[in-house]
C-alpha positions in Angstrom: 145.9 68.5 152.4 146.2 72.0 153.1 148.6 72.7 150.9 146.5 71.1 147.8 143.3 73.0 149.2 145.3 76.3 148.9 147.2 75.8 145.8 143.7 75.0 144.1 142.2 78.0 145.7 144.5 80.3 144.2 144.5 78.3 140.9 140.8 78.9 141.0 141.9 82.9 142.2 144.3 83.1 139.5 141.7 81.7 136.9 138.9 84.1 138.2 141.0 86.8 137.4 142.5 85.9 134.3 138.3 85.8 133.7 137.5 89.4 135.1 140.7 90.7 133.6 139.1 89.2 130.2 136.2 90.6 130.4 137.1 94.2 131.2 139.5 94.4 128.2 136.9 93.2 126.0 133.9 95.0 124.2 131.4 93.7 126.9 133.1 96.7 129.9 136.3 98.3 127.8 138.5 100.8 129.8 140.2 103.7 128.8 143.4 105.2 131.1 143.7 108.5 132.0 146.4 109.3 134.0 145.9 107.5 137.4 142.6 106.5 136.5 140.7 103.8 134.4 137.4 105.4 132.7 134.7 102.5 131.9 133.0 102.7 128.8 129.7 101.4 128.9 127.3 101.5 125.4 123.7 101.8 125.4 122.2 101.1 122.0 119.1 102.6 120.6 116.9 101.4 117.6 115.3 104.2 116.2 112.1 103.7 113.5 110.9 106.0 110.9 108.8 105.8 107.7 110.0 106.3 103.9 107.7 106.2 101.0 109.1 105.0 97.4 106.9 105.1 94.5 107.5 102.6 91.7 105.7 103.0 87.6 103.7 100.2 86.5 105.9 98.2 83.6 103.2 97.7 81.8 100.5 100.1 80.9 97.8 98.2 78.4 95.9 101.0 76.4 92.7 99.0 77.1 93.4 98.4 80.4 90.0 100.4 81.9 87.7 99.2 78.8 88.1 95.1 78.3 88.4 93.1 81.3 90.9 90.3 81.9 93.8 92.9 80.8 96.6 93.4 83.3 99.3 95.6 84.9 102.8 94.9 86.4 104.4 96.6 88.9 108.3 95.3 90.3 108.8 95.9 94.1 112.6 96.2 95.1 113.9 96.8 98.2 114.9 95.2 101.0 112.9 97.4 104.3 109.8 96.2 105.7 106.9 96.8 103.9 104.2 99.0 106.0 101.7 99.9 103.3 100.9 100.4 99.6 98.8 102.5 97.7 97.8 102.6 94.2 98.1 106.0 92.3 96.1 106.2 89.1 95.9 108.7 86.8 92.4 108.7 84.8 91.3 111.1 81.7 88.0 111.2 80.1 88.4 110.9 76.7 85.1 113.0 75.5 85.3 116.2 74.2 81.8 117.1 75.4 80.5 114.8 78.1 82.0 114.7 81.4 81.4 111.9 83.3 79.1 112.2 86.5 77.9 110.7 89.6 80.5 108.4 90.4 81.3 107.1 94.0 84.0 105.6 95.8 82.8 102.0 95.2 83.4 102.6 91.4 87.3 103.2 92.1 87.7 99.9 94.0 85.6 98.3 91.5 87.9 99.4 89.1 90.5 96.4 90.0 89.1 92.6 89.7 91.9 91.3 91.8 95.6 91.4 92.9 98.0 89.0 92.4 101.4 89.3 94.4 104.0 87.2 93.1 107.5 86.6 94.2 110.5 84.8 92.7 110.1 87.9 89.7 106.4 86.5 89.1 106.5 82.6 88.7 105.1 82.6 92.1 101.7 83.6 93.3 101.9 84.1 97.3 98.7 86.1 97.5 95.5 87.0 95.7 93.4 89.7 97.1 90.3 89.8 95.3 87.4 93.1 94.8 84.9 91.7 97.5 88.3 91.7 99.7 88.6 95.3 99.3 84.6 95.9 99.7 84.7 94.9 102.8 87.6 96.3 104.1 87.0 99.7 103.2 83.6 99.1 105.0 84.8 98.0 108.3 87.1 101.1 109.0 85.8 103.6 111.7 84.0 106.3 110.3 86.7 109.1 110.6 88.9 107.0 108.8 86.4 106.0 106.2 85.5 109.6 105.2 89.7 110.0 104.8 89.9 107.1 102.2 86.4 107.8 100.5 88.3 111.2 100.0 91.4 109.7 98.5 89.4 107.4 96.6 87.3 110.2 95.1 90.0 111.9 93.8 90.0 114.9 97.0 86.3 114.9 96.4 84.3 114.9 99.9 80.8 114.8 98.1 78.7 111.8 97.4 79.6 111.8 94.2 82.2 113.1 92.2 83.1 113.2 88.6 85.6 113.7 85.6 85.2 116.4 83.1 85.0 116.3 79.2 88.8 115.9 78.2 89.9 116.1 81.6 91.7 113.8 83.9 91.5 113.3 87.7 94.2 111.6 90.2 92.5 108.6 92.5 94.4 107.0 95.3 93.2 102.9 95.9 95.1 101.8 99.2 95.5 97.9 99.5 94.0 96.6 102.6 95.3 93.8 105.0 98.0 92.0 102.6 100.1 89.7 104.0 103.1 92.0 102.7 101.6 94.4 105.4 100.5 92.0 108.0 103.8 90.6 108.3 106.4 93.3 107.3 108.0 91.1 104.6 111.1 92.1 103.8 111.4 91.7 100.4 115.1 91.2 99.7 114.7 87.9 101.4 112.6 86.8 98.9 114.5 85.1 95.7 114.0 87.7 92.8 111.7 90.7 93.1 107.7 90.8 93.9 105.5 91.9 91.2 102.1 92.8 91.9 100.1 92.4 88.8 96.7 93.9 88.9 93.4 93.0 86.8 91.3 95.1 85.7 87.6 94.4 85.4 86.5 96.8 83.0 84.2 99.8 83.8 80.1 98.3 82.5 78.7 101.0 84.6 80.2 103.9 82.0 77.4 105.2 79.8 77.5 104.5 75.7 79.9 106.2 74.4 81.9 107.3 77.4 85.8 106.5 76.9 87.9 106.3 80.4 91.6 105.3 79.7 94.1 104.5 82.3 97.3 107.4 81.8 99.6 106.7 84.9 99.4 104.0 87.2 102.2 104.3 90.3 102.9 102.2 93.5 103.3 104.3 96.5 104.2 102.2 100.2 105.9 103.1 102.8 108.7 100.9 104.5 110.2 100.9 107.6 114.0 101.9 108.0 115.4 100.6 111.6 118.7 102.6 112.5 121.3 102.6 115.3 122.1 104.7 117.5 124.6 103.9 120.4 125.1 106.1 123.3 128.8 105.8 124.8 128.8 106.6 128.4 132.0 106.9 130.7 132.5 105.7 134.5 135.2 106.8 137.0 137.0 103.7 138.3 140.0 104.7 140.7 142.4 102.5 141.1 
């Protein structure tokens, strides 16, 4: 009995080993020699996060797109990093040769858009509709110093109450989209099946005066994603042996 208790001991020896022996040479604790000695390798990996902003053209650009509402404007998202946030970038030019157009506030801008429509599978797909009173109220409940920062972008760099347009001149407004589910959930878009479209409706602008002509020139997409790269730190032991 002895004999069979020792032989299975150093069967089990020989196989604990045969394990160690495994996992040393393999990527989990690698070795290097050097001369009479065995440097461990040991990795540590790092994930490191940063920001990149892309800007994308509308593909469609209705001339009447600020003056009847129901008109609308497409703009194709692709990529394939998580999406942190978007921005609309319009570019707005007052038309009259003698009038320039007052006493507008930041309320007008987001009134500007009826709703959002995000769409995936290149369009056939609504996954989200985020509606005027959406943005209303989100611009509302931000803290105040954060208010005064998007009342600024949404005025065109105006602080003021109000700001304005002059007779044929044109003005660049910034209209950030609030709490999407793209945001929320960092979608990454090239898991989607064809490219997300965001197509935006336009309510058309009653509160111009008679007369007053406000056209749409540029309209851009600007979001940020995230890019997530690695970085591994190799890191050598002293094993004598």
């Amino acid at each position: 009995m002895s004999l069979v208790h020792s032989a299975q001991a150093s069967a089990r020896g020989q196989a604990g080993q045969a394990q160690v022996q495994t996992s040393q040479d393999g990527d989990l604790f690698p070795t290097v020699r050097v001369g009479n000695f065995n440097l461990r390798r040991s990795q540590n990996v790092f994930l490191n996060r940063s920001h990149r902003v892309q800007v994308f053209n509308s593909s469609t650009l209705p001339a009447d797109a600020l003056t009847n509402a129901g008109s609308f404007t497409d703009i194709r998202i692709q990529g394939a990093d998580p999406l942190m946030n978007m921005t609309f970038r319009l570019t707005l030019a007052n038309d009259d040769t003698k009038t320039a157009i007052a006493n507008l506030v930041a309320e007008n801008v987001l009134a500007f858009i009826d709703h959002i429509d995000v769409m995936g599978n290149n369009g056939s797909l609504v996954l989200e509709r985020i509606d005027f009173d959406h943005q209303f109220l989100a611009f509302a409940e931000h803290d105040p110093d954060s208010y005064a920062r998007i009342r600024c972008a949404l005025q065109g760099g105006s602080t003021g109450a109000t700001f304005g347009i002059p007779a044929s001149g044109q003005i660049t407004l910034y209209i950030p989209v609030f709490r999407s589910v793209l945001i929320q959930n960092e979608l990454m878009s090239a898991g989607l099946v064809g490219p997300l479209v965001l197509r935006v409706w336009w309510r058309g602008l009653q509160w111009l005066n008679a007369g007053q002509i406000l056209h749409l020139v540029l309209l851009r997409l600007i979001y940020s994603v995230k890019q997530i790269t690695e970085t591994r730190l190799v890191l050598l032991k002293l094993v004598i042996v």
